[in-house]
N, C-alpha and C positions, 0 to 999 in steps of 0.2 A: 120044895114048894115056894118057898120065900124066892129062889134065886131065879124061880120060874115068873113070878112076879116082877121081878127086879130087870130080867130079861124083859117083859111085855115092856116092862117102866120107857126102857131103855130103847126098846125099837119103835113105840111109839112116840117118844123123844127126837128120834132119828127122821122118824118119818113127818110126826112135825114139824121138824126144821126144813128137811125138802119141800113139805109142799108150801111154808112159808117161805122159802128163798125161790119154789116157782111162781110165788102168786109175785113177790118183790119184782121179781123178772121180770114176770107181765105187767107190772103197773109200768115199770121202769120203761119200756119197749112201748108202752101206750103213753106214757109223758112225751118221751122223744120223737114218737111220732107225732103229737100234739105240737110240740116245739118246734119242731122239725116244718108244719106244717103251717106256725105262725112267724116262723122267721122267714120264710119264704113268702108269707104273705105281705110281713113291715120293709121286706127291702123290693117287693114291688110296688110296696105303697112309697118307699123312700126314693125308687128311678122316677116313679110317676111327677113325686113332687117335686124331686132332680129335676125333670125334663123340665117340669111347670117356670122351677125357678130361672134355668138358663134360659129358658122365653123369652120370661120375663128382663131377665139380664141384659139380656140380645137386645130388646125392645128397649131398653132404659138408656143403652151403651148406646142404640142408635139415635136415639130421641135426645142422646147428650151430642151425640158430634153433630145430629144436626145445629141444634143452639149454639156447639160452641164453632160449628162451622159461620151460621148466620153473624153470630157477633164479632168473630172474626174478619169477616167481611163487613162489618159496618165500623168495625174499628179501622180496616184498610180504608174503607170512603173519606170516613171522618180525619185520619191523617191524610188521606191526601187532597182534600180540602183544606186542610193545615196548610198543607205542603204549598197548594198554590197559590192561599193568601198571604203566606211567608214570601211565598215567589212577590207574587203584586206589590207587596209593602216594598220588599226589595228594590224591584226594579222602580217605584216610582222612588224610592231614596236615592235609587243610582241617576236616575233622571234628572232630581234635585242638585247632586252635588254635580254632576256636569255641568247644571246650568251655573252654579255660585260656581264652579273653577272656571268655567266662562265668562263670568261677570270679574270673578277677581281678575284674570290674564287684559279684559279689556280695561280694565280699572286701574291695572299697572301700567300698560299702554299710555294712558292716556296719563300718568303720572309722571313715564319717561317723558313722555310728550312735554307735561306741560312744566318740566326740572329745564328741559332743553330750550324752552321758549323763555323762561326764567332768568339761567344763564345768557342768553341772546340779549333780555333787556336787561341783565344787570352789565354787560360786555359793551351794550350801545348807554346805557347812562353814563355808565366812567366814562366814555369814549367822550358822553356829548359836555359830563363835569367838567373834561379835562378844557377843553374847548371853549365853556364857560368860563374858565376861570384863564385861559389865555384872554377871552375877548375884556373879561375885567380888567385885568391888568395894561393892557392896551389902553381899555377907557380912563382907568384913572391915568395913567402918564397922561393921555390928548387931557384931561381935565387939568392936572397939575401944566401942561405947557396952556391951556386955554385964560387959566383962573390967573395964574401965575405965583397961586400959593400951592406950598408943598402937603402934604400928607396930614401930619399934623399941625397945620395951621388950619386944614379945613376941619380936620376936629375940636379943634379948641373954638370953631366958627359955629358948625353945629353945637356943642355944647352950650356956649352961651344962648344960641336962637330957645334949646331946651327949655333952658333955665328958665326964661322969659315966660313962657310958653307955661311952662308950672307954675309961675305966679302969676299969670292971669288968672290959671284955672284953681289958684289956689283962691286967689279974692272973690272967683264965682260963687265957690264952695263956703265961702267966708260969707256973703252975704246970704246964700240962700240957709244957712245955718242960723242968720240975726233973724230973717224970715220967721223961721221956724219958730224963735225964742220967742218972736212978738206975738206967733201964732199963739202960744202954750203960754204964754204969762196971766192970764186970766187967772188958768186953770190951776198955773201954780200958783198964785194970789190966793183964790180960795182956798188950796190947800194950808197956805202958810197962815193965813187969818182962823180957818179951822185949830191948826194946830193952837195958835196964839190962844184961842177961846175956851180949847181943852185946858191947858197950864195952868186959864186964870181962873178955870169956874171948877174945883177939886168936888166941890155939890153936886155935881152933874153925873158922877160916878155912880151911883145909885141907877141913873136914867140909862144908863151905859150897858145894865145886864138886865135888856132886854131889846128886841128886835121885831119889827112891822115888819108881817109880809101881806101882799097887796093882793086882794083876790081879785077875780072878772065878776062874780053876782055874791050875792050871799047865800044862794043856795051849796056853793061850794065846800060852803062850813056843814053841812049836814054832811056832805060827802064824807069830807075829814074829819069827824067825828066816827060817821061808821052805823052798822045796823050793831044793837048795843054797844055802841060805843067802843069797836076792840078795834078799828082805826086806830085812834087817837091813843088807845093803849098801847098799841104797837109801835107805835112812831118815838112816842114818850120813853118804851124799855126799850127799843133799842139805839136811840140818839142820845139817851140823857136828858133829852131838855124839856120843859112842859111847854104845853101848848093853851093862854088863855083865848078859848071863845066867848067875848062878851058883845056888847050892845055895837061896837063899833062896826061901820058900816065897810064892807068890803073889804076887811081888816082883821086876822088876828096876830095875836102878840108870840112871840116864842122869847121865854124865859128860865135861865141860866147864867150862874156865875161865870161858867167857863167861856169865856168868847170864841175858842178854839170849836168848841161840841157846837156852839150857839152857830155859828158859821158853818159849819157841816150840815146841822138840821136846817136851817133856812134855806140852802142851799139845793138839799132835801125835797124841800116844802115846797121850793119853786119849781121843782123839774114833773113831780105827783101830778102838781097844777098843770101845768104844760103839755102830761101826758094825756090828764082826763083819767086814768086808770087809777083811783088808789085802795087798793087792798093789802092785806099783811106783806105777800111776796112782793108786790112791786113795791114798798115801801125798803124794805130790806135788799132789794137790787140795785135801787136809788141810793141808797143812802151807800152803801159800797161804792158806786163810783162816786158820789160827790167826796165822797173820803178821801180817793186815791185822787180827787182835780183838785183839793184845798193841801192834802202832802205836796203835789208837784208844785201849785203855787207856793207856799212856803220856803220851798225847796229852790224856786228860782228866786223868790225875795232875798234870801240868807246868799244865793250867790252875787246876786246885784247889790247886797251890800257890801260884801267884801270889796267887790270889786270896787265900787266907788271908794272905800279904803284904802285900796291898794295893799288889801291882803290877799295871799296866793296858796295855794296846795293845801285846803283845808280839808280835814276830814268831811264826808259828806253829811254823817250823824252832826257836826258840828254847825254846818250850813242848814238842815232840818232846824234845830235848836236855835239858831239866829233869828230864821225864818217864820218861829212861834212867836216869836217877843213884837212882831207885829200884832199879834190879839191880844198884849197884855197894858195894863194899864199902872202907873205907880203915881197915886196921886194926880188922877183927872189929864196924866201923860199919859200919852205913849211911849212904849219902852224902846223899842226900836230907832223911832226919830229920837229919840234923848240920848240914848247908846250912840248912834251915829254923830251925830251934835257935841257930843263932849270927849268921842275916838281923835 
């Protein structure tokens, strides 16, 4: 009984197993035909969108060689637009140099030319020197047999006539010289009576460092003063020298010890005047050049005294320095004429 059981066990076992390895069968046969049925489907769907995309490819590849046909041809226009203004530049440079190797060949030409017309008159000068200088020597003999003095007697004849002849022109030059002195002696009288007047009044040195400059109105002095006053500061810081505006009519004073500065500012003062403009700047551009016209005077004083000296090859710093001692004073002197006076 038991094995009879064990038999059912066993062939229902058996039979289970087949009908589950039929149904496995069937699913398996129903997948495949499932798969079977969508792989046929993804690789029609995959020619379709194959075909779509080489269309598209086709369309793309043609849509490019169009572009790169067109650009290609507009890159051939554009070089050879290149090419023909390359040409034009060209040939008008070949044009150009034809013309300058035509201009030099006729420019040489004419330089043979005119070497050869050169040599011609330097060929016909010697020719006509040599000729001249026969016909002189002919002249002088007919002279020497006409005069009946030789060669050098008629030099030593000329010479004397010279000689003569120079001191005529020397006594012209002699008096128009006394001319001159009488002309100028006034002017050096007052000078020399000046100088005299300085020596004897040493008082007067006080009066000495200060200087009148001469206006045209009196309105002139409000000028040089200034809108508050920064004229008159301006002039003052940058010349050194003060400036009194008082009651004096068409008149102020410029005071300073230094004669040198005192002589630059007045000098200054005069040209402001002159101008009619005075403001900071043109005070300042004024007074720069009267700087650099009182250096070069000095500069030529110092040399005009050496030279009335008869001193030579002086440093120019030292001719400057001479040239000063004109504004200085020792004792109601001048230092200048007293240095030259006792050199």
């Amino acid at each position: 009984m038991v094995w009879l059981y064990i038999l059912i066990g066993v062939v229902a076992l058996i039979v289970g197993f087949v009908a589950g390895a039929v149904i496995v069968k069937k699913k398996i046969e129903s997948d495949n035909a499932k798969v079977g049925k969508t792989s046929e489907e993804i690789l029609n769907k995959a020619r379709r969108e194959a075909d779509e995309i080489i269309k598209e490819a086709k369309l793309e590849s043609k849509e490019i060689i169009f572009k790169g046909k067109q650009e290609a041809e507009n890159e051939i226009k554009e070089g050879k637009k290149e090419l023909q203004a390359q040409e034009k530049r060209i040939l008008a440079k070949e044009e150009a140099l034809d013309k300058k190797v035509e201009l030099a060949e006729k420019k040489e030409e004419m330089i043979i030319q005119r070497e050869k017309e050169y040599e011609d008159k330097i060929a016909e000068v010697d020719k006509i020197k040599a000729e001249t200088d026969n016909i002189r020597l002919q002249l002088i003999q007919e002279i020497e047999k006409i005069s009946g003095m030789t060669r050098e007697e008629a030099k030593q004849l000329l010479r004397q006539e010279m000689i003569e002849e120079a001191k005529v022109d020397a006594a012209r030059e002699i008096r128009e010289i006394e001319e001159e002195v009488k002309r100028t002696a006034d002017k050096k009288a007052q000078s020399v009576i000046a100088t005299s007047i300085q020596r004897c009044a040493p008082e007067y040195v006080s009066e000495i460092a200060v200087s009148s400059v001469n206006l045209p109105s009196d309105e002139m002095k409000g000028r040089i003063i200034g809108r508050e006053g920064r004229n008159i500061r301006t002039f003052e810081s940058v010349t050194g020298v003060d400036i009194i505006v008082d009651d004096t009519p068409e008149a102020v004073i410029l005071s300073s010890y230094d004669p040198f500065r005192r002589e630059i500012a007045k000098l200054t003062l005069e040209r402001l005047i002159s101008d009619g403009r005075i403001h900071p700047s043109r005070i300042e551009e004024h007074y720069e050049k009267s700087k650099q016209e009182v250096e070069k005077h000095i500069y030529e004083v110092g040399e005009e005294a050496a030279f009335n000296l008869g001193i030579h090859n002086i440093h120019s710093d030292l001719l400057k320095l001479i040239g000063r001692l004109k504004y200085r004073t020792s004792y109601g002197q001048n230092v200048l004429g007293h240095s030259i006076e006792v050199a």
